[in-house]
C-alpha positions in Angstrom: -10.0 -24.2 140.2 -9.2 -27.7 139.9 -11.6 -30.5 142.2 -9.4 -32.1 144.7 -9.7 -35.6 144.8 -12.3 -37.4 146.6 -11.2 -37.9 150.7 -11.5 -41.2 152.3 -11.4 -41.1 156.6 -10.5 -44.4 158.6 -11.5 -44.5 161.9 -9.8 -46.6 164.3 -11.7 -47.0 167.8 -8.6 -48.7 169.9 -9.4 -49.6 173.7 -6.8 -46.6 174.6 -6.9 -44.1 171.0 -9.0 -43.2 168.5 -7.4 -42.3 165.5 -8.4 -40.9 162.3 -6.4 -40.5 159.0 -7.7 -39.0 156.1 -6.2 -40.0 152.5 -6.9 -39.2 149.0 -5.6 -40.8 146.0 -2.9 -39.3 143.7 -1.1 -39.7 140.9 1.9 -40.5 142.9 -0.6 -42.8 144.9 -1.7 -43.0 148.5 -1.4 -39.4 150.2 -2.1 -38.7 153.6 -3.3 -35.4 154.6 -4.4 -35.5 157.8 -4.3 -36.9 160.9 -5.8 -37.1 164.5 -5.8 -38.9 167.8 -7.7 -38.5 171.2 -7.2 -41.0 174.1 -10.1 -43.5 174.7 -11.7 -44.2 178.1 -15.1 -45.6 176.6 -13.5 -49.2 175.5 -12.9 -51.8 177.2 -11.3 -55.0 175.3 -12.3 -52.9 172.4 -15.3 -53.4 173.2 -18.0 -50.0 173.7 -18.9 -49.9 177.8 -19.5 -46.0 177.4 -21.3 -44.5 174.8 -21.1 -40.7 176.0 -16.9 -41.4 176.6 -16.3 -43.3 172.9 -18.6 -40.5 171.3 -16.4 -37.7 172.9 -12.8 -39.4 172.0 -14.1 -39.7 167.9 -15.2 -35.9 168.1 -11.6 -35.2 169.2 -10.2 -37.5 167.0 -12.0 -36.0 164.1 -11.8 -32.3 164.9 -7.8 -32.9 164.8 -7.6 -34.3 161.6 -10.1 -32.1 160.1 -8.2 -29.1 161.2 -4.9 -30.7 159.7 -6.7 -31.6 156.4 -8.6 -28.6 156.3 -11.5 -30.2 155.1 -15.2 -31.1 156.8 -15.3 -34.9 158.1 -18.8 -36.8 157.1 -18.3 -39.8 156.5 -15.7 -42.6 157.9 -14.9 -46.3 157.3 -14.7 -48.1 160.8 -12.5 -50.8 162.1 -14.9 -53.2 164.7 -12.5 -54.8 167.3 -13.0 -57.1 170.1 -12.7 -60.8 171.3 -16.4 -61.1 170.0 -14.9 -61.3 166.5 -13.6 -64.6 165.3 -13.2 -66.6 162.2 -13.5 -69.9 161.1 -13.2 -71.6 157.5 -16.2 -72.7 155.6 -16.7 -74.5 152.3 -19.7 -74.3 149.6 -20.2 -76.5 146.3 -22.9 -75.8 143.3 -23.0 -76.5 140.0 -22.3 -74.2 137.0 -25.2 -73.6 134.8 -23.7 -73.0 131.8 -20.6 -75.2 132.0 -18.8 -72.0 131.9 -18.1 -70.6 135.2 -20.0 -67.0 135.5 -20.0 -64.5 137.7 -23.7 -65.4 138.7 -22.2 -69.2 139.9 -19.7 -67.3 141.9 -22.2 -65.8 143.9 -24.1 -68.7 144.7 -20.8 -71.1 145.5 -20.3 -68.2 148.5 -23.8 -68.2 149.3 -23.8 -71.4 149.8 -20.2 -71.3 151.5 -22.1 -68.9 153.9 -25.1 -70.4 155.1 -24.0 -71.7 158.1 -25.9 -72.2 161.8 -24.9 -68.7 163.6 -26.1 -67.7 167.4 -29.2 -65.0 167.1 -26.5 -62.6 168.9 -24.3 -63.3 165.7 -23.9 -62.0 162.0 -21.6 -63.0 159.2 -18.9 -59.7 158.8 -16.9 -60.6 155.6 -16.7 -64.3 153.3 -13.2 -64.1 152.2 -12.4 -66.4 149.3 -9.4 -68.8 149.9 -9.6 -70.5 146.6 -11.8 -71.8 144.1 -12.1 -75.5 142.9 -13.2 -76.5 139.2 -14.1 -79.7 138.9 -10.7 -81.4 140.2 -8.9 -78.7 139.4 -8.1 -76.6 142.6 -5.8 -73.7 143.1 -7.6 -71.4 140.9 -8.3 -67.5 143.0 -10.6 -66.0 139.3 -12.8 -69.2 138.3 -14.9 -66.7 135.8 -14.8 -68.1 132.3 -13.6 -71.3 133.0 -15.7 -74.4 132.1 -16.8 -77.4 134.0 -19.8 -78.2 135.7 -18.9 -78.2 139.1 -18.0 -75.3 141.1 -17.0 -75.2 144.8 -15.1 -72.7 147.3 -12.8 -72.1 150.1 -13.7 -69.2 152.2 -12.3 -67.6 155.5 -15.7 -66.2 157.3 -15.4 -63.5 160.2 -18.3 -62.7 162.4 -18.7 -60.5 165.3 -21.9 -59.4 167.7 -24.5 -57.8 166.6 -24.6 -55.7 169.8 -21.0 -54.6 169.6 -21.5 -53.3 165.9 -24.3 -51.2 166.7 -23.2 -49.7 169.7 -19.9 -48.7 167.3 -22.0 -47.3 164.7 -24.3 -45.7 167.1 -21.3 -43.9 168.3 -19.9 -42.8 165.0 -23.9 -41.5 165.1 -23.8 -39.5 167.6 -20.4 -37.5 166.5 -21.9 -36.7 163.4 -20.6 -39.3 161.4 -22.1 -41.7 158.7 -20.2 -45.1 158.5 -19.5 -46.2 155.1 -18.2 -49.6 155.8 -16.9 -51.5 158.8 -13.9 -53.4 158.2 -13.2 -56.0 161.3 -10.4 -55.1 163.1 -7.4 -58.0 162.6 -8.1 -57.6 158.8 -7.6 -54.1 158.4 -3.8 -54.1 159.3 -3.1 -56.4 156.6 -3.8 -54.1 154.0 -1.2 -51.6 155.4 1.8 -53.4 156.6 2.0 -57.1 154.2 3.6 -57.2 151.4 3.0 -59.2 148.5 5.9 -61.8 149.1 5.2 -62.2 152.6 1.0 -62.9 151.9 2.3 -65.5 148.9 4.5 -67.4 151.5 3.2 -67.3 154.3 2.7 -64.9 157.6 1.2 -63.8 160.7 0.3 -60.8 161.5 0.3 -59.6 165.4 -1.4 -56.4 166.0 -0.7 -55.9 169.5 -3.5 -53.3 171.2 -4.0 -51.9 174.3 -6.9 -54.8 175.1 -6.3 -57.5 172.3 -3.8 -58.6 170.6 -4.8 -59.7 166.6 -4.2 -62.5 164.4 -4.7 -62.8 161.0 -2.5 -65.7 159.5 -2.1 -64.9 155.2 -1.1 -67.6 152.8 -1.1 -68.3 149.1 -2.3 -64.8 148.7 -5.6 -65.4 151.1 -6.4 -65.4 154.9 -6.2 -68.6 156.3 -7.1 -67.8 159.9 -8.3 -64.6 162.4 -8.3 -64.6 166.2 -8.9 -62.1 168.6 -7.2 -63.0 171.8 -8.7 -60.8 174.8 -4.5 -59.9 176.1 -2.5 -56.6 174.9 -0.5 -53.9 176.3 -2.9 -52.5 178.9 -2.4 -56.0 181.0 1.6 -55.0 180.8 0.7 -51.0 182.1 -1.8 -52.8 185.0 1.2 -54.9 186.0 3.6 -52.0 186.2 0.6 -49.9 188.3 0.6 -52.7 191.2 4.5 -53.2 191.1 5.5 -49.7 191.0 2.4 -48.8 193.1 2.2 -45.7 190.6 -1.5 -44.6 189.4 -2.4 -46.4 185.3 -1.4 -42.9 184.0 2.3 -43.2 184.8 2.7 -46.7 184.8 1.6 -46.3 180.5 4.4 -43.2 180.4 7.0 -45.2 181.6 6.1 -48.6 179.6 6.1 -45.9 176.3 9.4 -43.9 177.3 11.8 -46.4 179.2 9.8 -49.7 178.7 12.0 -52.7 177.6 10.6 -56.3 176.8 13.9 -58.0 177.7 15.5 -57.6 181.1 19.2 -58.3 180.3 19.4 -55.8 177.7 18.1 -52.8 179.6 20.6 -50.5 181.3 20.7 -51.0 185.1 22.8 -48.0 185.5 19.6 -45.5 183.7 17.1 -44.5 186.6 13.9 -42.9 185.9 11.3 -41.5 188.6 8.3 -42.9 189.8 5.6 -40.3 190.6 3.5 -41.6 193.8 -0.3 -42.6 194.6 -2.7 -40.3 196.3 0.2 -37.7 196.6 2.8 -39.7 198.3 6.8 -38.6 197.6 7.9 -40.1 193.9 10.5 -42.7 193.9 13.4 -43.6 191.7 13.9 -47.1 190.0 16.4 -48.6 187.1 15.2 -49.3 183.8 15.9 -53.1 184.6 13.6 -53.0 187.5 11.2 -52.1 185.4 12.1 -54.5 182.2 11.6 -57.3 185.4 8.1 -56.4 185.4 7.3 -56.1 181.9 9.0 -59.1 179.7 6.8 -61.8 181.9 4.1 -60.5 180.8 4.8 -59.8 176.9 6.3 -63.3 176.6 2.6 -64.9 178.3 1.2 -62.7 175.5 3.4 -64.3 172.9 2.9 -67.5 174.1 -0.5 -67.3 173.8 -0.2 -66.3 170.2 1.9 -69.6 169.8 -0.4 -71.4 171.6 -3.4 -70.0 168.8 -1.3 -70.4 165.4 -0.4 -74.5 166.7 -4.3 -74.8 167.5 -5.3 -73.4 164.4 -2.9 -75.7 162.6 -1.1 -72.8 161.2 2.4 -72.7 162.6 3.8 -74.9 159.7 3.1 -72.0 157.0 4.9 -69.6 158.4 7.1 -69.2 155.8 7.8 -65.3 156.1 7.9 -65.4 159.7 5.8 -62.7 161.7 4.8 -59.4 161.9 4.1 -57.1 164.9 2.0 -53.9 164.3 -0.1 -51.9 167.2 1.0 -49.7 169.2 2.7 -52.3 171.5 5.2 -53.1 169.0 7.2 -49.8 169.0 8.2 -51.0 172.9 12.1 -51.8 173.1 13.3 -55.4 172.3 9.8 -56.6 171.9 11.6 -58.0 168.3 14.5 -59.9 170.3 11.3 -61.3 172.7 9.2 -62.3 170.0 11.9 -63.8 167.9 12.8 -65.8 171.0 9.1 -67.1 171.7 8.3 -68.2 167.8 11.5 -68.8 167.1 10.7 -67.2 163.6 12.4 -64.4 161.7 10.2 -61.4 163.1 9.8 -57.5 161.6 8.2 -54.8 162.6 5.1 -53.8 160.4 4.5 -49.7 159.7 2.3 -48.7 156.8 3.7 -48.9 153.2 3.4 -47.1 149.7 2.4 -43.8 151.1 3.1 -40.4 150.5 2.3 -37.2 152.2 2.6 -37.2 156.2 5.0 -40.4 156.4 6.9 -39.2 158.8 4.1 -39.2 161.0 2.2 -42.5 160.0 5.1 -44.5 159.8 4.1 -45.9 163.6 3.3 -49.3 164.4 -0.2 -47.7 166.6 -1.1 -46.2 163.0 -1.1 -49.3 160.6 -5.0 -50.1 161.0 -6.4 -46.5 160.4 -4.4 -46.6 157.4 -5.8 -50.0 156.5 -9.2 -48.8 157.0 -8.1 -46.1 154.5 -7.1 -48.2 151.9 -9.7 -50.7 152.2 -11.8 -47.5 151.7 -10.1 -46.4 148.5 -10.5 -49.8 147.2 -14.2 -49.9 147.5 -15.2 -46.3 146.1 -16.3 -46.9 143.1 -14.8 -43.4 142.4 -11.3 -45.3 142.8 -10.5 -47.7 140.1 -7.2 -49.0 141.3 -8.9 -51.7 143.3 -11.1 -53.5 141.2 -9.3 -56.8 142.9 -10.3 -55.7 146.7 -13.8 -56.0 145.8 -13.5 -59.6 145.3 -12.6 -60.4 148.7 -13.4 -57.7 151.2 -16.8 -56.5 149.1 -18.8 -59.6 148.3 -20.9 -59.3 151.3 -20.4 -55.5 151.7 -23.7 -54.2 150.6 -25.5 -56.8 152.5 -23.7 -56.4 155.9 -24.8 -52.2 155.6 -27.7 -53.0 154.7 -28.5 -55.1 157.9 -26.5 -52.4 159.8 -29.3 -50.2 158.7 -32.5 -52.1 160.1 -31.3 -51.1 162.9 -31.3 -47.6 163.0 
């Protein structure tokens, strides 16, 4: 009987879902083969507040995929979210030994691009190169083999809490899981949703969650900036809660099934029912009535994003325009709102170049489990088709596990 192909599970632990989508690489290429979701109530900002809660929601999360893959989950690669993480860019210079740049000089120019003055509470996640300088020469993204004497980098460096990272993987722990890597969160719906025009001229990439919204700005090929700004979709679902006096539950139903983020497009004539608080008589309201309450609130969202890509000095290489991924992209007219805040062509982002359950993964909510995935394949050394991931996500991998494991 032939061996099926290694599996590779990403685990995404949102502030409202956990999902899980297992993959395996084909022929034909990325296949997905199973998938599964629970609802989270152990998050908050993305951030772990309850360990026994998060640990029940990846169980269920697991379970369902498992069952759909028919296959045992045991180990999974983990997106870490939160406002803890940020980014910032760093810059290190050495000299080549040789005069003929080797892999050994790359090393230490990141090294020594790394060795910044972090808070104890702190620790590097990923050094992502921007570009490499030889000599004068600059530009360059594979300096091995080139000579000169005088080597120096650009790197994008993430880093998140220590406390937040354990509690994660203590989690993933205590379901039975072994975490193979942990990707940080606003990188991990890159992989899934850019394409290789957009990265080249320029994008930003909005993955709007249920506590955070992510930024990740791409250019020449590299990330030039990461933010985690502490608004999402749960502050539009509180907001409909206190209007509609409705409990959380069915104020997120009716933002998901008749939710629109601009008011003069949605139907005043369409009604939809209200359920009451505490057992009080439902109510009936228009579609506009609701659209009122939610399009303040996305557009503050947005704005803040503007407000973050003209701090970060980043507006001006928006070439491609934007992106919005997360599951509160798929609302109604949230294109038209966006479009109208950044005045910037804008797209909706779903995962790319897969096969299998499309249908099901081709969802906004979906695109950074199937990053994790990919990042996954990227890095088993089992998988040879990305040989290129390893020089940006996996220079620092095997250090950052192995100061995940002094801890446990």
């Amino acid at each position: 009987m032939a061996r099926r192909p290694p599996l590779i599970v990403g685990l995404d632990v949102g502030t409202y879902k956990v999902g899980a989508i297992v993959a395996e690489l084909t022929e034909q290429g990325t296949e997905i083969v199973g998938i599964g979701s629970s609802a989270s109530k152990g998050l908050r900002k993305g951030v772990v507040v309850n360990i026994e809660a998060t640990v029940e929601a990846i169980r269920k999360a697991t379970e369902e995929a498992e069952l759909m893959a028919g296959c045992e989950i045991r180990s999974v690669i983990v997106g870490s979210a939160g406002n803890h993480i940020k980014g910032f860019n760093s810059h290190g210079v050495v000299a080549v030994k040789s005069r003929e740049v080797g892999g050994g000089d790359v090393e230490r120019v990141l090294d020594a691009a790394r060795a910044i003055a972090l808070p104890v509470d702190r620790q590097v996640l990923h050094v992502l190169p921007q570009e490499f300088i030889v000599d004068d020469q600059d530009g360059i993204r594979e300096p091995i083999g080139m000579a000169g004497v005088r080597l120096e980098a650009r790197v994008h460096i993430v880093t998140g809490a220590i406390s937040s990272g354990q509690n994660l993987i203590k989690c993933c722990n205590r379901a039975g899981l072994h975490v193979r890597d942990v990707l940080a969160g606003p990188l991990a719906a890159t992989e899934a949703v850019l394409t290789p025009e957009e990265r080249e001229l320029g994008v930003a990439l909005l993955d709007l969650g249920g506590g955070t919204t992510d930024v990740v700005v791409v250019h020449a090929g590299a990330i030039r900036h990461t933010a985690v700004l502490p608004v999402g979709g749960g502050h539009v679902t509180t907001d409909l809660a206190a209007a509609l006096r409705t409990p959380f539950a069915e104020a997120e139903r009716l933002k998901q099934r008749h939710g629109c983020a601009i008011t003069a497009t949605a139907p005043a004539d369409q009604v939809v029912e209200v359920a009451g608080v505490g057992g009080r008589d439902a109510h009936h309201l228009s579609r506009r009535a609701l659209a009122e309450v939610i399009e303040p609130r996305m557009e503050e969202v947005f704005t803040f994003v503007k407000r973050e890509l003209e701090r970060a000095g980043c507006a001006h290489v928006l070439t491609a325009g934007i992106v919005l991924t997360g599951g509160g992209a798929a609302m109604q007219q949230v294109i038209g709102l966006a479009e109208r805040v950044f005045r910037l062509p804008v797209r909706l982002g779903v995962p790319l170049h897969l096969s299998g359950l499309v249908d099901v993964v081709a969802s906004p909510m979906y695109s950074t489990a199937v990053g994790l995935v990919l990042h996954g394949l990227k890095q088993d050394p089992r998988m040879r088709h990305g040989d290129g991931m390893r020089g940006q996500l996996g220079v620092v991998r095997e250090r950052m596990m192995g100061w995940l494991r002094e801890f446990f």
